[in-house]
N, C-alpha and C positions, 0 to 999 in steps of 0.2 A: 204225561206231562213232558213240555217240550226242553231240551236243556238249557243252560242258562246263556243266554245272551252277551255280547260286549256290554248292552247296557246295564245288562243286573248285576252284572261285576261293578261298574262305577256307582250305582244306587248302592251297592252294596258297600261296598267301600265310603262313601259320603256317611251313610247312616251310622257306619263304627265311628269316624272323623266327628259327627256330631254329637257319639254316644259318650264317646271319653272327655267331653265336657264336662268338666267340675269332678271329675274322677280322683283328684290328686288330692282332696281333701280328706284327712284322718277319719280313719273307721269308726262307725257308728255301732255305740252296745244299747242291743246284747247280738241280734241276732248278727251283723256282720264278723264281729270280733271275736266269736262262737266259731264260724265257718270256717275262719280265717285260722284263728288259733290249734281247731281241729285237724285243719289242714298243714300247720307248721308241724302238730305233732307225729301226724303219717313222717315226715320229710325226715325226722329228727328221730328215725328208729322206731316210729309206729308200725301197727300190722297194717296192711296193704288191705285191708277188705272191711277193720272196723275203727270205730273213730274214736279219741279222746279228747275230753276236755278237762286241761288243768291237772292230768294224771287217770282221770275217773273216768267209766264206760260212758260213753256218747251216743243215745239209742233213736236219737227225735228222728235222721233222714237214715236214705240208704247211702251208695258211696260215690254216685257217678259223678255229682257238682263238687265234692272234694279230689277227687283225679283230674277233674279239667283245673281247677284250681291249686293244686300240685304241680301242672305239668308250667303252667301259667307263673308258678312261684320259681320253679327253675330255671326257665327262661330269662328270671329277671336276675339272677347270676350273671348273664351276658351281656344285658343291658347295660348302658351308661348312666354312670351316678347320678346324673339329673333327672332320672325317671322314677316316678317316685314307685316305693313297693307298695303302695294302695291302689293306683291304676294298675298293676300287672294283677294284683288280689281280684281286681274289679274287673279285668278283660276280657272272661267268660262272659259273663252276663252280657256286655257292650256284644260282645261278640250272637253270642244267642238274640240278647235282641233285635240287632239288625235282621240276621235270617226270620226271624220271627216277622219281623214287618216284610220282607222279603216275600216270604212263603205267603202272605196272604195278598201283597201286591199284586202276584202273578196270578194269584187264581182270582181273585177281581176284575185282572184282567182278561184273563182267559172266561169269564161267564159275562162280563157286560160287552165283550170284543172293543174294550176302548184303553189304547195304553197311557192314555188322561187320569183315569181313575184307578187303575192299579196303580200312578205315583199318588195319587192324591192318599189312596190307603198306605201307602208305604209310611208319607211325611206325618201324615195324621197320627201313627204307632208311634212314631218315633218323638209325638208332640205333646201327647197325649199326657194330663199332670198323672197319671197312676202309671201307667207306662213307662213313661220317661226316669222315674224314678226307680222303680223297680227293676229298668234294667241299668241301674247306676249300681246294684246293689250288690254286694258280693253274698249271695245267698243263691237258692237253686228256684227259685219264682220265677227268673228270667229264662231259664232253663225248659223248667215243664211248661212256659205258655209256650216256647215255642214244640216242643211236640204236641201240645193239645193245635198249636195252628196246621201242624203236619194231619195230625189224625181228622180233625175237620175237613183239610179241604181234601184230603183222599177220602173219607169215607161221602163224601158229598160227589165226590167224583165217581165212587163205585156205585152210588143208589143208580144212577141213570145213563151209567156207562160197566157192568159188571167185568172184573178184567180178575186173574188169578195174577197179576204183577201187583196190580191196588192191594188185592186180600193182601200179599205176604208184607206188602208195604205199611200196612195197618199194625199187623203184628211187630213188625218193627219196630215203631214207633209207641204200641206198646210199649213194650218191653225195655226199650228205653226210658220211658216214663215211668214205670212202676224204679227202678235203676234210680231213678233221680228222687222220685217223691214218695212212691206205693202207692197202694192202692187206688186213692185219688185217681192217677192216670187212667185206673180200667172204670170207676162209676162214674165219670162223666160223660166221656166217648161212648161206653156201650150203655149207659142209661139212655143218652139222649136218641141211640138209632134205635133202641127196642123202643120207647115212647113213636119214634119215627115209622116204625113197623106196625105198631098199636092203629096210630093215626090213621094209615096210610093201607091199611093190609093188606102189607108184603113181608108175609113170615118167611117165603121160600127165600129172597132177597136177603132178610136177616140169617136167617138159620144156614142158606147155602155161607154167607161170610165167615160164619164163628164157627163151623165144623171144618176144619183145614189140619192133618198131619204136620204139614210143613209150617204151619204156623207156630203149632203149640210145640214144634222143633226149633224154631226161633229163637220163643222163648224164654227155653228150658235150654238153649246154648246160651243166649245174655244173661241169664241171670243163676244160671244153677254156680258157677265159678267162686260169685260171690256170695254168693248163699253157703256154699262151703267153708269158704273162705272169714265169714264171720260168723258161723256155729263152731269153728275151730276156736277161732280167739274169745266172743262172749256166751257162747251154750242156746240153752235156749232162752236167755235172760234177756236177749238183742230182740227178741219175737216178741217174747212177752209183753216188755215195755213199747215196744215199736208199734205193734198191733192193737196193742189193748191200751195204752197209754195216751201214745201220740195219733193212735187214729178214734180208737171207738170212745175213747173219755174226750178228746179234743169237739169230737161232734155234739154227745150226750152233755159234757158239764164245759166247766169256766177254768179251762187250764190257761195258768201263769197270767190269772188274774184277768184275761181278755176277753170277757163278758160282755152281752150287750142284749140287744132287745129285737122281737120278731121285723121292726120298720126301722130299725137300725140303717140300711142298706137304701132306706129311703132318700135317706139325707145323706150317706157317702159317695152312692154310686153316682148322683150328679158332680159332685166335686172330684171325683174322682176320673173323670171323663169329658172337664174341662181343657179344651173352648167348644168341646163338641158336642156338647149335651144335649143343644136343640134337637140334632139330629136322631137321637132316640124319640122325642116325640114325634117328629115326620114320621119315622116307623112304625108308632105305634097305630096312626091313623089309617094305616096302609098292611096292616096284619091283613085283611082278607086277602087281600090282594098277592101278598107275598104266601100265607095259606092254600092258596089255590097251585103252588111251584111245589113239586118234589125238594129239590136245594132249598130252597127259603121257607120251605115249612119245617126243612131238618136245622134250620139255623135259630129260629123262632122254638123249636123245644128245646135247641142246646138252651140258648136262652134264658129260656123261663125254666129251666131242673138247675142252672146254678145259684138262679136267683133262689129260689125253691129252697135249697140246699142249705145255701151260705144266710141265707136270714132263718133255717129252723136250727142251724148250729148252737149250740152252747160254747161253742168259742169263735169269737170273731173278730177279724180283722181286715182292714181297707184292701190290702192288697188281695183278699180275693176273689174280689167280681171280678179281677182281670180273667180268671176264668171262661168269663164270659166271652171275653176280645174277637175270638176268633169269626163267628158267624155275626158280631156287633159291627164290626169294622167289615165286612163284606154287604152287611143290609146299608154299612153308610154307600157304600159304590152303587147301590140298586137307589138308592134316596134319593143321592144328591141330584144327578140330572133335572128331576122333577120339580126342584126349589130354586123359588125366584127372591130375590129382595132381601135387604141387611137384616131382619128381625134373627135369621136363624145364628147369626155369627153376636146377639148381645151377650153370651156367656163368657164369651172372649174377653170381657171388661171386666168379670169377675175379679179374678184374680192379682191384676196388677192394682186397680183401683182398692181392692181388699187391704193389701197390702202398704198403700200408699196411706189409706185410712189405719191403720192398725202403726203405723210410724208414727204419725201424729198423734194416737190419743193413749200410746200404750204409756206415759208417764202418767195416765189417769186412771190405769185400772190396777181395782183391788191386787193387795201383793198373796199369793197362794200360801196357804198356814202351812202346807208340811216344810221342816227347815231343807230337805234336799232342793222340791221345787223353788224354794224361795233363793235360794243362793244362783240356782239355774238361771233364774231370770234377773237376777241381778250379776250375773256376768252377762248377760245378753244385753241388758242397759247398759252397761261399761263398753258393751262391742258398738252397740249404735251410737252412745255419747261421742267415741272416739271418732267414729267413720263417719260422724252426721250429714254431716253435709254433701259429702261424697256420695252415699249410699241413696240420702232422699233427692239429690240430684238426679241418678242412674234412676232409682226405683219412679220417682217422676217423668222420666223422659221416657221411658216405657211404659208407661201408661198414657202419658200424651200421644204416642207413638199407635197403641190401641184405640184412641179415638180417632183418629186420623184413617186407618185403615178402617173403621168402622164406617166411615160417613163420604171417604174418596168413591166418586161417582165411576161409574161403566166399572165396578169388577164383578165379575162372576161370584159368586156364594163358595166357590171352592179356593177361590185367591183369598179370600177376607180371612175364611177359618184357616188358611196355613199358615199364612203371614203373622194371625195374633198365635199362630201353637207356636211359632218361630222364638215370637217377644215370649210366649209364656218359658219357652226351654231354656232361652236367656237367663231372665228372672229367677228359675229355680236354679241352675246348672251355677251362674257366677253370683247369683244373689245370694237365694235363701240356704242353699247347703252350705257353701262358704260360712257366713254369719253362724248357721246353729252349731257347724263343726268346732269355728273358732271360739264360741262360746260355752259347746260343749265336751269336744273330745280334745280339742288341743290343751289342756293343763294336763289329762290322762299323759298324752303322747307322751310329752316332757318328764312330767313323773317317770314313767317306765322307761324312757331316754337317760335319767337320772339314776334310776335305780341300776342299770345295766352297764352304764359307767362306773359306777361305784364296788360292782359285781357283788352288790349287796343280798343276801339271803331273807325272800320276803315270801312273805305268808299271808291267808286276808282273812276278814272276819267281817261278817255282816255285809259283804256285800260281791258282785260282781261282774265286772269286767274283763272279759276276756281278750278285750283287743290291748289289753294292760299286759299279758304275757306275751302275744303275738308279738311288741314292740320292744319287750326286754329280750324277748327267745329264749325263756327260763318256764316254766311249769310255777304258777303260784297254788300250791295246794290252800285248799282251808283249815287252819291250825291255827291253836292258841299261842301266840307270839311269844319265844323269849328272848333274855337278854343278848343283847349282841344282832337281833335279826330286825328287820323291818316289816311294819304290817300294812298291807291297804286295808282301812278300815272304816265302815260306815261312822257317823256321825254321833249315833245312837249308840253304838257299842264303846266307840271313842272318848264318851261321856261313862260307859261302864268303865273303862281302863283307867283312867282318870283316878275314878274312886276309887281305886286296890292303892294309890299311890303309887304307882309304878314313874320310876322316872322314863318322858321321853322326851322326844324331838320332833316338832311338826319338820316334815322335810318339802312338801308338797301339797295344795288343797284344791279340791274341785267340787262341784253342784255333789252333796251328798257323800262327800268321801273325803277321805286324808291320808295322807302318806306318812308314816309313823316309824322313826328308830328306836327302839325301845333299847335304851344304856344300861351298859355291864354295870354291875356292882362296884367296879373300881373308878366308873365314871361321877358317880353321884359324889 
């Protein structure tokens, strides 16, 4: 691999400029205000190798995306007051994603020899509705796609060029990825090139790769430190729940309720892959063809073993086809050439026109019976009541703005789909995150802004928010509230407290939750 150019330095750099769009909006629970929280506690006198939340052992990840997020929160010590500390929480991710589009730009470019379509892969990641979000997100998703983009296009690199720099380069990348996520990192990379070897038969190819000293020397320098490092602080209770909790139950059943169905992935991974969807059907038409390539047959089983994977899961979630990103967004650089004519860029209109439909008739649809959801979307009607016309003005002009690039004569099929990922990053980055944040996480902020002023002693019950102590900088344990202390509390339980007679005080309310002073006996 050749080193980085003047120009990948300035793609590189635009793609972060484009990624900390809409970054400045309040952290989203559970999973951001989790990571976040986890990582105030490391800063605030935590152990260096295992994580807490709220006081309590924190077993879901390993430790790598809360050190880059540590290092990332320090930094914003130095920063200037107007930078908000949700962009600095959020600038690993920005930061991985760009490399993530990065890394597959160039080897796109480096297999089609056209530096057209290593940008067109770069703009595409970075446009991309699952993408673009994911790397908005202070979690470690945005992290492992980019070593799963590293381990692709090295191990793609070694099938048909073998080099002992690639091997140790693989392990690397490893080992960084299990660092970030576990396991996941090694069943996908080495599922999809054993399937590649099956295919293909070249066991000497496989077997010379994964017998290497120096590799499993790599590995056992990255990660033996922390492995020490958090059997000292949680035993073997960090293994337990990690291994058998968050990996082998996350696959087998329906953790924290994100269940779903074997054609689940049916219906997300086109939405989730818009304005570029068509272009998975151009590839599908074109499997023999790409079948018939060493590379594009090893991109075609990464492919098809995540799909595989993530629809036979008993937990599921949108953000993990991105999985797939890596050899998806290189079959788009072998595609696009070959496609003529607007049909491929109609998914493009999804989205904004969705949206624009969903403005207009959401004062018509059913109100949701749980009382959390119902309040949720009646702050979200109070956010569009107020902004209406503003909002369906912007959300209208980008959408006219998509028919316009849809139907403008002489452009090429790669100008149509960037230009609508452009209006779609817009639309998410200053539209939709804005609106659900302001709707959803800013009363939270304020609360915890309030509580931390008041240096009020609060406890929760029924419910959880973690990006609620990240913004006070206080640890809210789970305990039954007494007099003198503040509780955040579910709605449901709210209505339990209620009936003890207990005197309090609404301090604060949001979708699902309350903010509660519970008065001394010489208050009442």
């Amino acid at each position: 691999m050749t080193s980085l150019t003047k120009l990948d330095w300035r793609l590189c750099l635009v793609l972060i400029a484009l990624g900390l769009l809409g970054t400045w909006v309040p952290l989203f629970d559970l999973d951001e205000g989790a990571f976040l929280e986890a990582t105030r506690e490391i800063l605030d006198g935590g152990h260096w190798a295992a994580t807490t939340l709220d006081g309590e052992p924190r077993y879901d990840k390993p430790i790598l995306a809360y050190w880059l997020q540590a290092v990332s929160l320090s930094l914003a010590l130095w920063m200037p007051n107007w930078v908000p500390i949700e962009m600095m929480g959020r600038l690993p991710s920005v930061i991985a994603g760009a490399l993530w589009a990065l890394v597959l730009a160039r080897f796109a470019r480096e297999l089609t020899g056209k530096a057209t379509l290593g940008l067109f892969v770069a703009l595409a990641v970075g446009t991309t509705l699952g993408t673009l979000v994911i790397a908005r997100a202070a979690t470690a998703d945005a992290l492992l796609n980019l070593w799963f983009a590293l381990l692709f296009t090295d191990i793609a690199r070694y099938l048909t060029h073998p080099s002992h720099a690639l091997q140790l380069r693989v392990f690397l990348w490893l080992a960084l990825g299990i660092l970030t996520k576990g396991p996941v990192a090694v069943l996908i990379p080495g599922g999809a090139f054993f399937l590649w070897a099956l295919a293909s038969n070249q066991w000497t190819v496989f077997f010379r790769a994964l017998f290497t000293l120096r590799g499993l020397l790599i590995i056992a320098a990255i990660l033996a430190p922390w492995l020490i490092g958090v059997y000292q602080a949680q035993g073997l209770a960090f293994f337990e729940n990690f291994i058998l909790r968050h990996n082998v139950e996350r696959f087998s059943g329906n953790l924290h309720g994100h269940g779903g169905h074997p054609l689940y992935y049916l219906f997300v991974m086109p939405l989730m892959l818009l304005p570029y969807t068509a272009l998975v059907v151009a590839i599908l038409f074109r499997v023999r063809t790409f079948w018939a390539e060493p590379v594009t047959r090893f991109a075609l089983l990464w492919l098809a073993l995540v799909v595989a994977l993530v629809s036979a899961s008993g937990t599921q979630l949108p953000h993990y086809v991105l999985y797939s990103t890596p050899p998806l967004f290189i079959l788009y650089a072998r595609v696009l050439p070959e496609l003529k004519g607007r049909f491929w860029a109609i998914p493009g209109l999804v989205l904004p026109w969705g949206l624009l439909s969903l403005a207009v008739i959401h004062p018509y649809i059913p109100m949701p019976t749980h009382p959390r959801d119902e309040e949720q979307v009646l702050l979200l009607s109070q956010v569009l009541t107020q902004w209406g016309w503003p909002l369906g003005a912007g959300v209208g002009l980008i959408a006219l703005m998509a028919v316009v690039v849809f139907v403008i004569p002489h452009w090429r099929i790669s100008q149509r789909l960037i230009a609508m990922g452009g209006l779609q990053l817009t639309l998410i980055a200053l539209v939709v995150l804005p609106l659900l944040s302001e709707s959803r996480q800013r009363p939270l902020k304020q609360a915890a802004l309030m509580a931390k002023a008041e240096s009020a002693d609060v406890v929760s019950q029924g419910v959880r928010m973690p990006s609620f102590s990240f913004y006070r900088e206080a640890i809210t344990p789970e305990a039954a509230p007494a007099p003198g202390q503040w509780v955040l509390i579910s709605v449901t339980r709210l209505n339990e407290l209620k009936s003890l007679g207990r005197p309090i005080d609404i301090k604060a309310a949001g979708p699902g939750w309350r903010l509660v002073a519970i008065k001394g006996l010489d208050s009442i």
